[in-house]
N, C-alpha and C positions, 0 to 999 in steps of 0.2 A: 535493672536494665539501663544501660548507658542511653544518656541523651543524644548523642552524637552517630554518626555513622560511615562509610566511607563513601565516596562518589565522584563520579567525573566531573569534571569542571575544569573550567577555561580559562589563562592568565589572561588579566586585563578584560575577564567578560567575552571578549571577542577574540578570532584570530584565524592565523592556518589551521591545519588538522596535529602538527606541531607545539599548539600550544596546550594541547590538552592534557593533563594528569590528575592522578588520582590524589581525593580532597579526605585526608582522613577526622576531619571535623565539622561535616557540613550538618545540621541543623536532623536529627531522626523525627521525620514525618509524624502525624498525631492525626489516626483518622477522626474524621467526623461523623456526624450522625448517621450518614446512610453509607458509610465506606469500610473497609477492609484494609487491614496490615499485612503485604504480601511482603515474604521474604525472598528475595529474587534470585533465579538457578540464572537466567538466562533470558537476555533481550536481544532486539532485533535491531538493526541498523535502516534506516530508511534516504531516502535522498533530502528529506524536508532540515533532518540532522545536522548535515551540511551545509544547508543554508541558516540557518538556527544558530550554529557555531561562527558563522561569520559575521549575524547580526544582521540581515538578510529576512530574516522570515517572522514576520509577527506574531506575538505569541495570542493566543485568548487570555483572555483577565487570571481565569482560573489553573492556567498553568503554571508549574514550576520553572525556577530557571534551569533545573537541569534536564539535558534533554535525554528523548527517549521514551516513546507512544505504546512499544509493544512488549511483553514481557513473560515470563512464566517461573514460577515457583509456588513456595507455600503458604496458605494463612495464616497469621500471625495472632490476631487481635481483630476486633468490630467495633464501629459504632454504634451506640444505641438505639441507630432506627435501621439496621444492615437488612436487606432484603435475605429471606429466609431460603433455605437449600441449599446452607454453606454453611460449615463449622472448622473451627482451630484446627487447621495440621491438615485441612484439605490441598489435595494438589489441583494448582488453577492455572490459567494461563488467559489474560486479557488486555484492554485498550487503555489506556490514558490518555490526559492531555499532556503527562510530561512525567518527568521524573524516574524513568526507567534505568537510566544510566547510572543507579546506584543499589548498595543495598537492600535496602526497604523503599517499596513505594506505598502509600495510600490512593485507594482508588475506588471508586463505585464500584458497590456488590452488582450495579446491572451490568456493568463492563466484563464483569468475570466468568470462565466457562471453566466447569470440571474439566480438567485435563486427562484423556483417557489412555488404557495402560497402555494402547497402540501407536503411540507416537512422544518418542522422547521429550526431555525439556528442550530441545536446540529446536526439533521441530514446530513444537507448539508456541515458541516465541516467536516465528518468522508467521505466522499464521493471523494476527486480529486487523493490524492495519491493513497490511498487501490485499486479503481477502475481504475486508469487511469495504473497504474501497471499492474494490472491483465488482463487488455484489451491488453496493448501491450506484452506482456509475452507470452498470449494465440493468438492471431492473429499477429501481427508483428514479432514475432520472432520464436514461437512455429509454425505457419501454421495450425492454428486450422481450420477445415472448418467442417459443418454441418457434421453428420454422421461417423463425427471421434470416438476415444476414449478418456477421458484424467486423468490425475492422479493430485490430486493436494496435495501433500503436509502440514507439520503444518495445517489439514483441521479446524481447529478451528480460524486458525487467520484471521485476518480481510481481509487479500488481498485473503486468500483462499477462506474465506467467500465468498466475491463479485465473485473470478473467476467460483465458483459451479453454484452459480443462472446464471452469463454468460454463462454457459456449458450447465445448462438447456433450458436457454432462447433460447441456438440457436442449440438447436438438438443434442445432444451428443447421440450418439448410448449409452456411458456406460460413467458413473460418478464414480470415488474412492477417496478416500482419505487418509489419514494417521495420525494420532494422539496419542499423549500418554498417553488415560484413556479410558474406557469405555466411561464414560460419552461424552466427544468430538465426539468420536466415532458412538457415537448413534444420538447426534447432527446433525453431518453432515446427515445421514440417514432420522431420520427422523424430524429435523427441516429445512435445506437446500434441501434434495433432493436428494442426493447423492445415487447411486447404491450400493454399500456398502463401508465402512470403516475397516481400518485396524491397531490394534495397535502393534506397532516395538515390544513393553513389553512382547508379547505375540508369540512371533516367528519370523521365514522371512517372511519377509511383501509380498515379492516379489516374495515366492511361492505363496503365499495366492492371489498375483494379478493373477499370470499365472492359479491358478486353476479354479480362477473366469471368466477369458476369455478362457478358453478349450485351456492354453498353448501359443494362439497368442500374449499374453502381448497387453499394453496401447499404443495409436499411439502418445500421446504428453504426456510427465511429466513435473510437475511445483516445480521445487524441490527449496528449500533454507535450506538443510541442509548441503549441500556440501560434501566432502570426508567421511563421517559416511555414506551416503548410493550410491557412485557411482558405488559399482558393483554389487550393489541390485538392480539402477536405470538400467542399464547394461541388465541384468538378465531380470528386470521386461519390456521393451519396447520393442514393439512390430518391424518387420524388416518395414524401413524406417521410424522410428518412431525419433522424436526429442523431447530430456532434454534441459529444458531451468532450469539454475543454476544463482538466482536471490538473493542467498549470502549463507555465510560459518557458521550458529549456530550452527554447531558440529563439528568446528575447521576448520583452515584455510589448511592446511599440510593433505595430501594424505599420509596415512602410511602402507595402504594393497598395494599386488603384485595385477596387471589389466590384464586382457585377451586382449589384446589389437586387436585380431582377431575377436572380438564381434563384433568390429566398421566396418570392411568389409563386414562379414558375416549379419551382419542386415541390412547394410549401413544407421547405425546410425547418429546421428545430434546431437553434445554435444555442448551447446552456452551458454555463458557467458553474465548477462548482466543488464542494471540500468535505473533508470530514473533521478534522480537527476543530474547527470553528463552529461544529453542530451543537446542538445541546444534547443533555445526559438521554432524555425522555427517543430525541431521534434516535443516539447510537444505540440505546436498549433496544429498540427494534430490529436495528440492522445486525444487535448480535444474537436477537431470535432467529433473524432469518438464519444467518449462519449457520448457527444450531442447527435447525432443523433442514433446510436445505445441502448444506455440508458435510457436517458431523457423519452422517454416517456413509459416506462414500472416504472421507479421509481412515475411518475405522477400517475398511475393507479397501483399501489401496486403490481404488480410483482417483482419489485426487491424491496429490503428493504434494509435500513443502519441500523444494527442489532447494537446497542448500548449498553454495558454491563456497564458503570456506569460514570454519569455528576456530575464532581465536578466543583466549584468554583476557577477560576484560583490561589487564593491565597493556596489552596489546593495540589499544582503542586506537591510538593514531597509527597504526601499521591497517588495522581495519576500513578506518574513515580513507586514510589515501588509494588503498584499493578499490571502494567505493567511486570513487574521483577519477581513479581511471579509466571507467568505462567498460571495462573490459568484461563484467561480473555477466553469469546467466544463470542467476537464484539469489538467494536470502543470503546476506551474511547475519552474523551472530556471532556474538558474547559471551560468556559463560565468568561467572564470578566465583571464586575460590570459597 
C-alpha cells in the first residue's frame, strides 16, 4: 500500500480559490487508536473552506492542513481502540476536523454514520457539518422545543437549509427566514416551507418579523451575520427569546450604539458559538442526535440534502468560486475519481 496519496492543497499555504491543485504526494493518513481509514467517494464544500484557504480561519490543534469537514465513502482500516459497529468495506459517511479534500481521510469511528441505501454518496457528504450545526445551534444551544418560533438566517444556505426542514419536522408554531433576493426568498417559502421570508434589500427585516408575529417577535434566531444585524436581531426576538451567533459575514467589529436594556427587558440569551472547535466526546453526541432524530425522516424523504451542483474533485476551484458567488441554494460537492 503506497505511503502517499492524492489531495488538495494550496500554493504557497494560502491564496485565491485559484491557487488550489491537486497534490499527488501528500503524506497517506495513519489512523490512531480510536479512528477509521475512510476511503473517500465524495465531500462537501462548506463556507469555513474558503476562509481556511485564505488563512482566515483558525484551525483546532487536531486538524489537518488540508481542508475539508465532511465526507462519504468506505472503511479502509482501524485503530486499535475503533469504536465497535463498524467493519472494513462498510459504506460511512461523517464529520472531521479536516482532511476531507483528499483521498483517504482518518477520523473518529464516533464521527461515522452507516450510510444508507436511500441516499447516494453526493447526498450523504453534504449531510454531517450543514445538519449536525443546525441541530445543535437550534437544540443545544438555541433551546428550540416544539411550539416555539424560530428565525433562521442566510435562509438559502445550506445549514439554514437543513435547520428549516428541522423546524418543520418538529413543530414550529412559525418558520422565517432572511435572504438577499427574491428568489431565495421565495425558495425558502415555497421550496423548504418556511412561514415567510424576508429580504434585508428591501427594508427592516425586523419590522417585517414583528409585523408578521402581531409584534411578539421570534422565540430563537440563528443568525451568522454578526454585527450587520445585532440590533435588528435585538428588536426582532421575542421576550426570553435566544440568538445563537454561529459567525461574522458582515464583519467582525460591532460599529452601531446597543440598547443595552433590550437584554433585561426581554431577558434576552445572546450565544456565541461552533462546532469545529468542539471536542470528540461533544460531536459524538450531536451525531447520535442526528442519528436518531434525522436518519429516519432522510430514509423516507422528509428531509432532503438539497444539492445545487457536483463537480469532479479536479474541479475544486470552479467549485470554491461558485461558492463565493453567493449565488448557491444547496450543498455543493466533490466527487473523487
Amino acid at each position: 500500500m503506497p505511503d502517499t496519496m492524492r489531495a488538495i492543497d494550496i500554493k504557497n499555504d494560502k491564496g485565491p480559490a485559484t491557487a488550489m491543485y491537486i497534490n499527488s504526494s501528500v503524506p497517506k493518513p495513519i489512523p490512531t487508536a480510536t479512528q477509521a481509514l475512510v476511503k473517500v467517494r465524495a465531500f462537501g464544500l462548506n463556507r469555513m473552506d474558503l476562509m481556511q484557504r485564505e488563512g482566515k480561519y483558525p484551525l483546532p490543534p487536531q486538524a489537518p492542513k488540508t481542508m475539508g469537514v465532511e465526507f462519504s465513502g468506505t472503511i479502509e482500516s482501524f485503530g486499535k481502540d475503533a469504536e465497535r459497529g463498524f467493519k472494513k468495506g462498510d459504506a460511512v459517511f461523517g464529520l472531521a476536523y479536516g482532511g476531507a479534500y483528499a483521498e483517504y481521510i482518518a477520523v473518529s469511528t464516533h464521527m461515522l454514520v452507516h450510510k444508507p441505501e436511500e441516499l447516494s454518496w453526493e447526498e450523504c457528504a453534504g449531510i454531517p457539518e450543514t445538519w449536525i450545526t443546525a441541530t445543535q445551534a437550534m437544540y443545544l444551544v438555541g433551546g428550540f422545543e416544539p411550539g416555539k418560533s424560530i428565525l433562521w438566517h442566510a435562509g438559502a444556505s445550506s445549514v439554514s437549509i437543513a435547520g428549516i426542514q428541522l423546524s418543520k419536522g418538529d413543530n414550529a408554531s412559525a418558520i422565517y427566514a432572511t435572504a438577499r433576493s427574491s428568489d431565495k426568498c421565495d425558495f425558502c417559502v415555497n421550496s423548504l416551507g418556511a412561514t415567510a421570508a424576508f429580504n434585508p434589500n428591501d427594508g427592516d427585516w425586523a419590522d417585517a418579523v414583528l409585523k408578521a408575529t402581531d409584534g411578539k417577535g421570534v422565540d430563537v434566531i440563528i443568525d451568522f451575520i454578526g454585527p450587520q444585524y445585532f440590533n435588528q436581531n435585538l428588536k426582532a426576538a421575542a421576550r426570553d427569546g435566544h440568538i445563537v451567533n454561529l459567525a461574522t459575514l458582515g464583519g467582525p467589529v460591532l460599529k452601531d450604539e446597543v440598547d443595552m436594556s433590550v437584554f433585561f427587558r426581554k431577558r434576552l440569551r445572546f450565544e456565541g458559538s461552533g462546532l469545529r472547535s468542539r471536542d470528540e466526546q461533544y460531536q459524538g453526541k450531536l451525531r447520535d442526535q442526528l442519528v436518531e432524530h434525522a436518519m429516519p425522516k432522510f430514509k423516507d424523504s422528509t428531509f432532503k440534502v438539497l444539492i445545487e451542483k457536483v463537480f469532479p474533485w479536479d474541479k475544486i476551484v470552479e467549485a470554491h468560486q461558485l461558492m463565493e458567488s453567493n449565488k448557491t441554494k444547496g450543498k455543493l460537492i466533490c466527487t473523487i475519481d
